[in-house]
ROSE-4610 file (N, C-alpha, C; in Angstrom, 1 decimal, always signed):
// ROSE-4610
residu = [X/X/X/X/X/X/X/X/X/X/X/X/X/X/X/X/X/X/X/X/X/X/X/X/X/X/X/X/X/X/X/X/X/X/X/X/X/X/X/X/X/X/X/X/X/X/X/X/X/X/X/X/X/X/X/X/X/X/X/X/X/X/X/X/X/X/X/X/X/X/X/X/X/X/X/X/X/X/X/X/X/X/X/X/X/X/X/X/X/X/X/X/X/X/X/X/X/X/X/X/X/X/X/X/X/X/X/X/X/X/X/X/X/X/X/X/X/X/X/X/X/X/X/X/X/X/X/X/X/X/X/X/X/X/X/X/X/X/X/X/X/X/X/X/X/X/X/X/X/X/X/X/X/X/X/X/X/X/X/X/X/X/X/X/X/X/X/X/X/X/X/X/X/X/X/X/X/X/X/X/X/X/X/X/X/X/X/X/X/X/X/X/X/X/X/X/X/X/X/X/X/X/X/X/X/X/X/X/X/X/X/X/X/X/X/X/X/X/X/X/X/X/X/X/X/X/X/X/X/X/X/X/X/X/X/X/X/X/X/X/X/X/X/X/X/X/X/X/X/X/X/X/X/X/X/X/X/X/X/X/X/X/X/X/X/X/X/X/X/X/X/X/X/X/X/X/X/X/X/X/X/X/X/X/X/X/X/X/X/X/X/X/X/X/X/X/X/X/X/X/X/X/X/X/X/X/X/X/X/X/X/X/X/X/X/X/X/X/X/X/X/X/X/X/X/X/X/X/X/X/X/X/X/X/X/X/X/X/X/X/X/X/X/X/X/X/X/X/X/X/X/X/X/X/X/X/X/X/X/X/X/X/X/X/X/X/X/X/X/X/X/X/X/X/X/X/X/X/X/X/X/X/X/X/X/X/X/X/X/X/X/X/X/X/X/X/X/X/X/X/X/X/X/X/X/X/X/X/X/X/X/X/X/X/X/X/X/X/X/X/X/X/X/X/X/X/X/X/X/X/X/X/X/X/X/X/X/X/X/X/X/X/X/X/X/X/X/X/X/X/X/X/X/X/X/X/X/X/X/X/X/X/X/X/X/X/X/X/X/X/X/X/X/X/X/X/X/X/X/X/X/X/X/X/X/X/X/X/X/X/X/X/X/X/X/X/X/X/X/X/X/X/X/X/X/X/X/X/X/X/X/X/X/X/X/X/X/X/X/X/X/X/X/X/X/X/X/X/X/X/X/X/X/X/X/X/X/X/X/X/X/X/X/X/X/X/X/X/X/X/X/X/X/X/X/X/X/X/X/X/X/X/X/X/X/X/X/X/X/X/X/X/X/X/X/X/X/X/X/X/X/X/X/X/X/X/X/X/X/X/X/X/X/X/X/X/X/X/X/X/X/X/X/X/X/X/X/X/X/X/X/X/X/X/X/X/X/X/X/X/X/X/X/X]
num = [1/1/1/2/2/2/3/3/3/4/4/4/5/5/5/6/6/6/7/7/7/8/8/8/9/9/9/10/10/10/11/11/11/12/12/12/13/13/13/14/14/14/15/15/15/16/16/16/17/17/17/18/18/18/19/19/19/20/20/20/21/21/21/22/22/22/23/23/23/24/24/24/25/25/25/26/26/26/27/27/27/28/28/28/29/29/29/30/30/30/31/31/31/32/32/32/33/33/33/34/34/34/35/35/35/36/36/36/37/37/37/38/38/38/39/39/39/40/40/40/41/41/41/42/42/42/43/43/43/44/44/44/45/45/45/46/46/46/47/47/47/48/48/48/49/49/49/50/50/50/51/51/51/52/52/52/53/53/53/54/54/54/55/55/55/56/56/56/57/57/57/58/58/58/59/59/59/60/60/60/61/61/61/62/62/62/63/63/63/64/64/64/65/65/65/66/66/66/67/67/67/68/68/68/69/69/69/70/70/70/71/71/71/72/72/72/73/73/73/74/74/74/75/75/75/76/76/76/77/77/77/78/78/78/79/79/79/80/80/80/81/81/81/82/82/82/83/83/83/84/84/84/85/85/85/86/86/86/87/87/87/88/88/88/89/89/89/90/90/90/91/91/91/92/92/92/93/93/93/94/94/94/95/95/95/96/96/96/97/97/97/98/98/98/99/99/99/100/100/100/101/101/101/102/102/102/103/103/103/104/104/104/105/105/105/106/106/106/107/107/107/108/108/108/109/109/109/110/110/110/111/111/111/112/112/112/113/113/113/114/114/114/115/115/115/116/116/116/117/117/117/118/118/118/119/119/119/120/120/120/121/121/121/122/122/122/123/123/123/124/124/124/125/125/125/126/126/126/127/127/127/128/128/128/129/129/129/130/130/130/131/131/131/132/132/132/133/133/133/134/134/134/135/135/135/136/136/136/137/137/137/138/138/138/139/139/139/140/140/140/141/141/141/142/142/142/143/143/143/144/144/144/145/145/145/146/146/146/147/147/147/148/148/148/149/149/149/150/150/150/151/151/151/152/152/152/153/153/153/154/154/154/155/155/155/156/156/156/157/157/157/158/158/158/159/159/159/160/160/160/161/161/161/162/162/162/163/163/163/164/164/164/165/165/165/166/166/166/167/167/167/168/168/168/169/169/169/170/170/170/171/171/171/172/172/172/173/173/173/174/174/174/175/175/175/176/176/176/177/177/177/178/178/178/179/179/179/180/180/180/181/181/181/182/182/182/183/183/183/184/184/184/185/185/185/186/186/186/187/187/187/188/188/188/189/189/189/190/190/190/191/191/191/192/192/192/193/193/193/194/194/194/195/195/195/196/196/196/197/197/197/198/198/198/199/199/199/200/200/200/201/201/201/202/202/202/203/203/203/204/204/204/205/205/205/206/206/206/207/207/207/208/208/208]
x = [+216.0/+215.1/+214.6/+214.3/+214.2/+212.8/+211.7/+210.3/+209.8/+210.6/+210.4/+210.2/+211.0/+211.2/+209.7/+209.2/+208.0/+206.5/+207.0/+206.5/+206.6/+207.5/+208.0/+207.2/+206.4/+205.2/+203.9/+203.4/+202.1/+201.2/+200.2/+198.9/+198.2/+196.9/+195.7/+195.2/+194.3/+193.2/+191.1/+191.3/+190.1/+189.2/+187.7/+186.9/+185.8/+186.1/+185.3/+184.1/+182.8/+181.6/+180.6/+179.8/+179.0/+177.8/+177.0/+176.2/+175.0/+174.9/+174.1/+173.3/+173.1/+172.2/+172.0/+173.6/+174.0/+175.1/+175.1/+176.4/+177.6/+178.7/+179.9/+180.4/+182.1/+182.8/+184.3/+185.7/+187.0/+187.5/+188.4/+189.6/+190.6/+191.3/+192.1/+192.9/+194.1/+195.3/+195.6/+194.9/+195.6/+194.4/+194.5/+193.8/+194.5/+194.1/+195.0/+193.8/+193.9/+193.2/+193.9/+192.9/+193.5/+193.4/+192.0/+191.8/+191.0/+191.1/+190.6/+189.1/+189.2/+188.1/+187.6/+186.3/+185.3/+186.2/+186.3/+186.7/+187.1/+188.4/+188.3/+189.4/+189.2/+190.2/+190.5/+191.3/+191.6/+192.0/+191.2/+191.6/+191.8/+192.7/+193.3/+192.0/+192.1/+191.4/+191.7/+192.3/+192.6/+191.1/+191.4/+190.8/+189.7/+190.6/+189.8/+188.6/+189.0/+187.8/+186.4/+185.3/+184.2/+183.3/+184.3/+183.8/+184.0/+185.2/+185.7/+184.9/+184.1/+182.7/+182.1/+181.4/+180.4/+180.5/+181.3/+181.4/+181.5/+182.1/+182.3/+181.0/+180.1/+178.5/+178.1/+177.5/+177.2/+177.9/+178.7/+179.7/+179.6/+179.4/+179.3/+179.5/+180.6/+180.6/+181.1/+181.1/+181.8/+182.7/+183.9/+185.1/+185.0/+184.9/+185.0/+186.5/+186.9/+187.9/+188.1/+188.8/+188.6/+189.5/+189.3/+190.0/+190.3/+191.8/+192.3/+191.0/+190.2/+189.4/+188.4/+188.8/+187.8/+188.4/+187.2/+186.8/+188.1/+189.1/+189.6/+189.4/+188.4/+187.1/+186.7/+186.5/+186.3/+187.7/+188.1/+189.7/+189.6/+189.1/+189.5/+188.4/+187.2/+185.8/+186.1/+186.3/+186.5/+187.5/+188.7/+190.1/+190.8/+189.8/+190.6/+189.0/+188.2/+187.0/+186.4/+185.4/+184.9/+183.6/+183.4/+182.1/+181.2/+181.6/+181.0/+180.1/+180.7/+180.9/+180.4/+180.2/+180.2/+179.3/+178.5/+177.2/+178.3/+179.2/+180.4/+179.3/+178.7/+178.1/+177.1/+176.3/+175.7/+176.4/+177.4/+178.3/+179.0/+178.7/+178.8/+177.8/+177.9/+176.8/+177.0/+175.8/+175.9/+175.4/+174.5/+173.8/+173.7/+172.5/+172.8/+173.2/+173.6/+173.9/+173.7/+172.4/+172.1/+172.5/+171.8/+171.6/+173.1/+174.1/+175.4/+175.4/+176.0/+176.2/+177.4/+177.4/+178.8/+178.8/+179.6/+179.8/+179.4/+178.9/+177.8/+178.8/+180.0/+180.4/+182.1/+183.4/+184.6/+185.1/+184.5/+184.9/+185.1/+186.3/+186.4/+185.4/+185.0/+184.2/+184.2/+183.1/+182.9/+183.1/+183.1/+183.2/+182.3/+180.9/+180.0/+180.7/+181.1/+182.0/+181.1/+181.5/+181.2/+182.3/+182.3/+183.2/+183.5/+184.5/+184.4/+185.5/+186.8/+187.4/+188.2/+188.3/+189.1/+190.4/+191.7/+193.0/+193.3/+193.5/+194.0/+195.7/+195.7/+197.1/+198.0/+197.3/+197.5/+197.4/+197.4/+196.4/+195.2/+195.5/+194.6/+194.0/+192.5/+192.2/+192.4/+192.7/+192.9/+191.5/+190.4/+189.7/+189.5/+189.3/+189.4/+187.8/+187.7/+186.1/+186.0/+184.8/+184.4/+183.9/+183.9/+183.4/+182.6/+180.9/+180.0/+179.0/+179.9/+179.5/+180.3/+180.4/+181.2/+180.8/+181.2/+180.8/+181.5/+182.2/+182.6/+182.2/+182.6/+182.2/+182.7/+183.6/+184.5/+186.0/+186.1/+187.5/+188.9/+188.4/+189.6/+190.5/+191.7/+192.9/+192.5/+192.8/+192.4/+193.3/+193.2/+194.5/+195.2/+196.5/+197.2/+198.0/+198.7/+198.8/+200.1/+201.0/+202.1/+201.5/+200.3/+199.6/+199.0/+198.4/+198.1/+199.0/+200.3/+201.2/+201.8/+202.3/+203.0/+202.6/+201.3/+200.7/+199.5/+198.5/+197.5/+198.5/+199.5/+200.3/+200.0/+199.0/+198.2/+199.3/+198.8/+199.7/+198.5/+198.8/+198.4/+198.0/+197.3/+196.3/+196.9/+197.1/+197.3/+197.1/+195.8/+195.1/+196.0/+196.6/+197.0/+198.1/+198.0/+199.4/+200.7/+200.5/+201.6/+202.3/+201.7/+201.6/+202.9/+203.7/+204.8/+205.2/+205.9/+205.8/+207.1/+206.6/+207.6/+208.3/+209.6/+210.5/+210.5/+210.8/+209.9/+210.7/+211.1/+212.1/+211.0/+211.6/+211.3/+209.9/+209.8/+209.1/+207.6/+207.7/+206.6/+205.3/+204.4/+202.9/+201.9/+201.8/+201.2/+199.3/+199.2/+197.7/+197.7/+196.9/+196.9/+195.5/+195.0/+194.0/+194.6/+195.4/+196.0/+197.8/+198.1/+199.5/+200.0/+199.1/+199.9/+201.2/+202.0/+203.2/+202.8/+202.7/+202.8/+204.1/+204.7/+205.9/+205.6/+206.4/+206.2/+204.9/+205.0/+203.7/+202.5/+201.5/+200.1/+199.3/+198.4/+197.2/+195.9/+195.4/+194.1/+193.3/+192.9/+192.5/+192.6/+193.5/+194.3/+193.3/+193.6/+192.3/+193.7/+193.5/+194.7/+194.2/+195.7/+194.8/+194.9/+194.4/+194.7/+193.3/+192.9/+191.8/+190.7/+190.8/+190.2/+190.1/+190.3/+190.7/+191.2/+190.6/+190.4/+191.6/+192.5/+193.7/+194.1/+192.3/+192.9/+193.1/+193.4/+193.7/+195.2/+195.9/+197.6/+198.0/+199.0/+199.7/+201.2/+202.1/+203.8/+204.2/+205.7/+206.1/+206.1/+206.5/+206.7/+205.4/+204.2/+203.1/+202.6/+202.7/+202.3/+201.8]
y = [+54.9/+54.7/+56.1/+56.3/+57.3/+57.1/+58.0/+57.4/+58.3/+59.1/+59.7/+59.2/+58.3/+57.4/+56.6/+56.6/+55.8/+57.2/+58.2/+59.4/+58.7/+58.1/+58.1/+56.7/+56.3/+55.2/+55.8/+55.8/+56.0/+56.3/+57.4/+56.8/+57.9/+57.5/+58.3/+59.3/+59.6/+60.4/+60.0/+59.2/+59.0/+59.9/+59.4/+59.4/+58.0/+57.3/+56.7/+56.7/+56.6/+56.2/+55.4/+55.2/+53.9/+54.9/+53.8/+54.3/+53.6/+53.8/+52.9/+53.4/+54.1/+55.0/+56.6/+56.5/+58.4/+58.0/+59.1/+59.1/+59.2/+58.4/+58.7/+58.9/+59.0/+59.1/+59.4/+59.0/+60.1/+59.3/+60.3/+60.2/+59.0/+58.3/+57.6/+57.4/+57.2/+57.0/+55.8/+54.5/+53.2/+52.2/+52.4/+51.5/+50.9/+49.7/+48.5/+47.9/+47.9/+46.9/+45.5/+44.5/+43.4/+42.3/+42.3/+41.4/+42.4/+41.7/+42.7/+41.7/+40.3/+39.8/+39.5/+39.5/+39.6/+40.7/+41.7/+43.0/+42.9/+42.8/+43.1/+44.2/+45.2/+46.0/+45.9/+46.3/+46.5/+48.2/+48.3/+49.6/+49.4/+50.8/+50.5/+51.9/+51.4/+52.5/+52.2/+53.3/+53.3/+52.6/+52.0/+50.9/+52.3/+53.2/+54.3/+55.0/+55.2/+55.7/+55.1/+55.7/+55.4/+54.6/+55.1/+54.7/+53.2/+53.0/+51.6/+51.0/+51.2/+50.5/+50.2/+51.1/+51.4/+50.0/+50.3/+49.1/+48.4/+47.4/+45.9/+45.7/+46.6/+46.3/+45.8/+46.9/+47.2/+46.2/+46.1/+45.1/+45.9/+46.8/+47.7/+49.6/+49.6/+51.1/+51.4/+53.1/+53.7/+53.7/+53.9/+54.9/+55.6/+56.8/+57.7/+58.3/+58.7/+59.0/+60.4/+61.6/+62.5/+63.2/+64.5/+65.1/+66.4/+66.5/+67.7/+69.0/+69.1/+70.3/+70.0/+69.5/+69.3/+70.1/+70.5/+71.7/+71.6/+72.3/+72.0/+72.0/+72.1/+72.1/+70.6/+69.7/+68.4/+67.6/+68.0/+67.6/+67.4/+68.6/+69.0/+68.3/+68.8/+67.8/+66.3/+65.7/+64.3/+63.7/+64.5/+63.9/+64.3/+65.5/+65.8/+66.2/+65.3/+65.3/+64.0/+63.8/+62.4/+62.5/+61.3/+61.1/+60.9/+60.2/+60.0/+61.4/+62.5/+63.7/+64.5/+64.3/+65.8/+65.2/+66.1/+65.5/+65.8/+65.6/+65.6/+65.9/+65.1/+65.7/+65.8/+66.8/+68.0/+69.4/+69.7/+70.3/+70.3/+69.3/+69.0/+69.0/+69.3/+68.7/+67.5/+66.3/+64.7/+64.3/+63.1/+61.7/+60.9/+60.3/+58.6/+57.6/+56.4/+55.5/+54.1/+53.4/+52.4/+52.5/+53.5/+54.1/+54.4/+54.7/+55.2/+57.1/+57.4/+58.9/+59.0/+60.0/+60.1/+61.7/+62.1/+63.7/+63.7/+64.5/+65.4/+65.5/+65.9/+67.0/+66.4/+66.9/+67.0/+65.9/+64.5/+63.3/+63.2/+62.1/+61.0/+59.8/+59.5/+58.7/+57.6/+56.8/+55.7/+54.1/+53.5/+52.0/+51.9/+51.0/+50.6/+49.1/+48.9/+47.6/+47.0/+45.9/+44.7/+44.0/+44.1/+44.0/+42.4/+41.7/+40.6/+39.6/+40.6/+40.3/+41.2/+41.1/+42.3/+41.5/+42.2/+41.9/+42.9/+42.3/+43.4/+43.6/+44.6/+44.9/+45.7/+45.4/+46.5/+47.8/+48.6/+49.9/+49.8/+49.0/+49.6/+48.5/+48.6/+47.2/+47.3/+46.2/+46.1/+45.7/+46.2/+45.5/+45.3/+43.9/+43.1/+43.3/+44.1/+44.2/+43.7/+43.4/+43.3/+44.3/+44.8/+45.9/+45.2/+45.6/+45.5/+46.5/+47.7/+48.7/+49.3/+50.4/+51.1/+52.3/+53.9/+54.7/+55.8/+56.4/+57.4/+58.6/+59.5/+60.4/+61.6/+62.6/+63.6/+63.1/+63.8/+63.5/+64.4/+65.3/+65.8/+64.5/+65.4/+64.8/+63.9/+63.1/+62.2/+63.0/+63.0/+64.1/+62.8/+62.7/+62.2/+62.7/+61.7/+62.3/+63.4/+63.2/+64.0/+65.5/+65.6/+66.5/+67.3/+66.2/+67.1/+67.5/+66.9/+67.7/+68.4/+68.8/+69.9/+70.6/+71.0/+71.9/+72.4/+71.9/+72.1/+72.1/+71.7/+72.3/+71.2/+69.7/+68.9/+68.5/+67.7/+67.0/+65.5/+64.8/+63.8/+63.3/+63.0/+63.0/+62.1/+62.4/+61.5/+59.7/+59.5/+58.2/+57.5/+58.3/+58.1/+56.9/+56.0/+54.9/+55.8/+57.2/+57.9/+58.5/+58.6/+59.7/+59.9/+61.0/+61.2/+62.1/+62.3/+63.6/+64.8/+65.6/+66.8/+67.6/+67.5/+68.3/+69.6/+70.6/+72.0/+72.9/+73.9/+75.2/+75.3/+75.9/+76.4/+77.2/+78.4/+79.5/+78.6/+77.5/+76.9/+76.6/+76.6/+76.6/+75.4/+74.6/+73.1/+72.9/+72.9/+72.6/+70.7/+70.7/+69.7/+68.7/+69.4/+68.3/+67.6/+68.5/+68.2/+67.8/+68.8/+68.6/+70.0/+71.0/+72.0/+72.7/+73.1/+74.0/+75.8/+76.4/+77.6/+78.0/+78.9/+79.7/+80.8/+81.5/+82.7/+83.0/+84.5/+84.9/+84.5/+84.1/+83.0/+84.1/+84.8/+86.2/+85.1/+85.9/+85.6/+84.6/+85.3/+85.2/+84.4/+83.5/+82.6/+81.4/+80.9/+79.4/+79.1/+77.4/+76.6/+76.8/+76.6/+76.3/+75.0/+74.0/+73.1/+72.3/+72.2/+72.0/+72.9/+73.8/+75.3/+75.6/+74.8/+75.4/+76.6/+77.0/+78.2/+78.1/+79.5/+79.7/+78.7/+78.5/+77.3/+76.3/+75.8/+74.1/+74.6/+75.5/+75.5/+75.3/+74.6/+74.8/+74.6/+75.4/+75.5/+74.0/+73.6/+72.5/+72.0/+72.5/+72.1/+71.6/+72.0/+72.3/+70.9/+70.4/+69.2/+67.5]
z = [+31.1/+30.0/+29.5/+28.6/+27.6/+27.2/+27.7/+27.5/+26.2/+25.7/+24.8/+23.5/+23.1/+22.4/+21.8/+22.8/+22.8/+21.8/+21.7/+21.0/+19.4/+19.2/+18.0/+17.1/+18.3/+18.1/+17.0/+16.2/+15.6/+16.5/+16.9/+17.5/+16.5/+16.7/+16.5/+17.7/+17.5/+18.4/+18.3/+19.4/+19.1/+20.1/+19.9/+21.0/+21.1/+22.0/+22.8/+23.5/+22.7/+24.0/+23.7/+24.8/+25.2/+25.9/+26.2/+26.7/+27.9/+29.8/+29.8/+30.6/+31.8/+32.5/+31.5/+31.4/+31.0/+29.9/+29.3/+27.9/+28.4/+28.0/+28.3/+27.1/+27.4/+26.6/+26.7/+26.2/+26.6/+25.3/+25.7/+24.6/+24.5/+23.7/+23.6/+22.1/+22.6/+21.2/+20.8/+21.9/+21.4/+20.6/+19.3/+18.7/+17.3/+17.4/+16.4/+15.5/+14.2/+13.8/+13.5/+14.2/+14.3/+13.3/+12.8/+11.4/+10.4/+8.9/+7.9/+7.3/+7.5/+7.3/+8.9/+9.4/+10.1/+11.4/+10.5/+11.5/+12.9/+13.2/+15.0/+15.5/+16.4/+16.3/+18.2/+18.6/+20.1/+20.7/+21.2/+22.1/+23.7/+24.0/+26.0/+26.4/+27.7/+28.2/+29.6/+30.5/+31.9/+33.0/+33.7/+34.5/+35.6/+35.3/+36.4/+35.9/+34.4/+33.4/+33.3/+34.0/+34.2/+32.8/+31.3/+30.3/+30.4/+30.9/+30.7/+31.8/+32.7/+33.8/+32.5/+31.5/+31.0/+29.9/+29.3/+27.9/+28.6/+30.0/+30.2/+30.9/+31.1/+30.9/+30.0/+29.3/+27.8/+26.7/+26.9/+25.7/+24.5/+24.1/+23.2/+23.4/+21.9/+22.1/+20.8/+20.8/+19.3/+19.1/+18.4/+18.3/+17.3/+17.7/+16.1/+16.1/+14.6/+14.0/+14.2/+15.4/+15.2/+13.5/+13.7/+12.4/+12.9/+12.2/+12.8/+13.1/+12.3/+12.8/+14.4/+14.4/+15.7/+16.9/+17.5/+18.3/+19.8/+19.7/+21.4/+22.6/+22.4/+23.9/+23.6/+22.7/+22.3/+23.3/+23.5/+23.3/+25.4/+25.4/+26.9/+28.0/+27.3/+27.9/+28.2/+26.9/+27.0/+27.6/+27.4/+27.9/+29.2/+29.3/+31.2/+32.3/+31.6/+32.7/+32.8/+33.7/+34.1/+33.7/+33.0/+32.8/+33.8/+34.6/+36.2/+37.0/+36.6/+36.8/+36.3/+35.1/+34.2/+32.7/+32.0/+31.3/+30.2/+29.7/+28.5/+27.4/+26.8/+25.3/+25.6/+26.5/+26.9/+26.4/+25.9/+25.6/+24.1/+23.2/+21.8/+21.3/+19.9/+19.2/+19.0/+18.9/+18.8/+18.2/+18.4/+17.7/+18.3/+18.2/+18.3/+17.2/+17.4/+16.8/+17.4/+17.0/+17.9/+19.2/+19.6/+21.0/+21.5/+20.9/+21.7/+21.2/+21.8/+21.4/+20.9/+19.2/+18.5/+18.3/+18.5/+17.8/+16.3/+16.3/+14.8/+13.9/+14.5/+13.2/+13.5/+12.9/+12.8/+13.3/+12.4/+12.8/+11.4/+11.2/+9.9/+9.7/+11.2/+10.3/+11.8/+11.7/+13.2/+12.7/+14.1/+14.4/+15.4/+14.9/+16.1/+16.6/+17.6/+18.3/+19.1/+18.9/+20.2/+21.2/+22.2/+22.8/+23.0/+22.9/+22.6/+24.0/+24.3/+25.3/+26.0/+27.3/+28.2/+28.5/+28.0/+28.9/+29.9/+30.9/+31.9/+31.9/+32.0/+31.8/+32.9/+33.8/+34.8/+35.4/+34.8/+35.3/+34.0/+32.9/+32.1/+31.5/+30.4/+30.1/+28.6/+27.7/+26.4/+26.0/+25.3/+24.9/+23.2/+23.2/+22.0/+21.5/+19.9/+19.7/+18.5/+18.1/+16.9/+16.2/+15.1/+13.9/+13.0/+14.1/+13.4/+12.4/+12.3/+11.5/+11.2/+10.1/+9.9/+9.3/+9.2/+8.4/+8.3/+7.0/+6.3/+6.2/+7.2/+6.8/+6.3/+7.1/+6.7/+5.6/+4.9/+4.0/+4.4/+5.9/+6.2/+7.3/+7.3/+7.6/+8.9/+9.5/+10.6/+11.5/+13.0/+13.8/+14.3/+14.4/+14.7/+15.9/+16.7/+18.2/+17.9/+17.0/+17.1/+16.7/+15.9/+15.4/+16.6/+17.8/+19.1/+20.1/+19.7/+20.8/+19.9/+18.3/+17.9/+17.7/+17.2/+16.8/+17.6/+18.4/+19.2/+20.7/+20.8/+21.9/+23.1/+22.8/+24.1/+24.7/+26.4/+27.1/+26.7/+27.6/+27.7/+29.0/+28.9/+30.9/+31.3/+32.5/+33.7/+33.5/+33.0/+32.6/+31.5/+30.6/+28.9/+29.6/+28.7/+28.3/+28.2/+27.8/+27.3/+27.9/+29.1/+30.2/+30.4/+30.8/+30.6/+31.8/+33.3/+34.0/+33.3/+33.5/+32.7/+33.7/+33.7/+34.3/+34.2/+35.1/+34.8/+35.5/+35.4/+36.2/+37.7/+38.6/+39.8/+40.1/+38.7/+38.5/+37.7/+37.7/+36.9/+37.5/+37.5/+38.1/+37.1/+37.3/+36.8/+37.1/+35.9/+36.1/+36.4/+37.2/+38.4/+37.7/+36.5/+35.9/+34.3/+33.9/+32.2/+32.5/+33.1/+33.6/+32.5/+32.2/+31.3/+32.3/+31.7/+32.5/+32.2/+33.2/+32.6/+33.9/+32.7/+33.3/+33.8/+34.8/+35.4/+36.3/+36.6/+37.0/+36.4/+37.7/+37.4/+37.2/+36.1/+36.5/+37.1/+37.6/+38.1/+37.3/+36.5/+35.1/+34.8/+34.6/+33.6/+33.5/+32.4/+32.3/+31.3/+31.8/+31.1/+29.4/+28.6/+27.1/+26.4/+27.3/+26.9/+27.7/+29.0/+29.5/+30.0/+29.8/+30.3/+31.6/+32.4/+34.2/+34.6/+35.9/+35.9/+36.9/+37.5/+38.0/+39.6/+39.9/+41.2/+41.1/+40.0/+39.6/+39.3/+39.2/+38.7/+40.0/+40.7/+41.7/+41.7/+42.5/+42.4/+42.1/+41.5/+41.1/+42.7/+43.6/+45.2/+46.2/+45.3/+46.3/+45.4/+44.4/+43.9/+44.5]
């Protein structure tokens, strides 16, 4: 099977959060709108993602629309760290929105949801929401996933529906939080450019 193929699917780039002790949030590409009158749309979110604890609480959360300009540290915070973990937009600029937290700036635009039903799917849960709000904001381009792997150069985390492992030469050194490849000699120095990890998260294809 040829999982590449599955690239050639549409997705978006979202961000995801909720909110119930502390702010969360991560990244995700799978969202569908499902009806056009009394709004319902469905998004996946990996079963391990502390966000996904957070909403089947809460029964409510955002999705905002990113846009190609959005910050690559946006990208890397949300999508290759834990909320569980890490104060994620402590690090953005934000907002509330009936008490959820949305990024300030280099969005298209949000969906305040209600969460209406969880399918489990196996590693991951589908949840079915309602769109109880909506709002417009930026008029730049929406980023689209093929947009974050050809041009911004991203992989797709571990968590992603998309997740893909990459076959890699001998000489290759793998960041062990994003899955970036870097070739050749590792410098000291080095911080991935895709999650910003610093040179002790790369390890040999063998040492994996």
């Amino acid at each position: 099977m040829d999982k590449k193929v599955f690239r050639d699917i549409s997705y978006g780039m979202y961000l995801v959060s909720a909110k119930e002790e502390k702010e969360v949030g991560c990244i995700i590409n799978t969202l569908t709108q499902i009806t056009s009158e009394n709004p319902m749309i469905s998004i996946c979110i990996n079963k391990e993602n502390y966000t996904n604890q957070v909403i089947q609480k809460t029964k409510k959360f955002i999705v905002s629309i990113l846009s190609e300009k959005i910050n690559s540290n946006v990208i890397s915070t949300f999508g290759f760290q834990s909320s569980k973990e890490t104060e994620k937009f402590s690090t953005v600029p934000h907002e509330e929105i009936e008490g959820i937290p949305i990024l300030s700036e280099s969005i298209c635009g949000y969906l305040v949801c209600k969460l209406i039903q969880v399918v489990d799917v196996g590693t991951h849960d589908i949840f079915i929401a309602q769109v109880v709000d909506t709002k417009k904001l930026e008029d730049s381009s929406p980023m689209t996933y093929q947009y974050y792997h050809e041009v911004i150069k991203g992989k797709a985390p571990k968590k992603a529906p998309t997740y893909e492992e990459e076959k890699v030469g001998d000489d290759a050194w793998i960041c062990d939080v994003c899955g970036y490849v870097h070739q050749g000699e590792l410098p000291e120095d080095f911080r991935c450019p895709i999650c910003g990890m610093d040179a002790s998260h790369f390890k040999k294809k063998d040492n994996l």
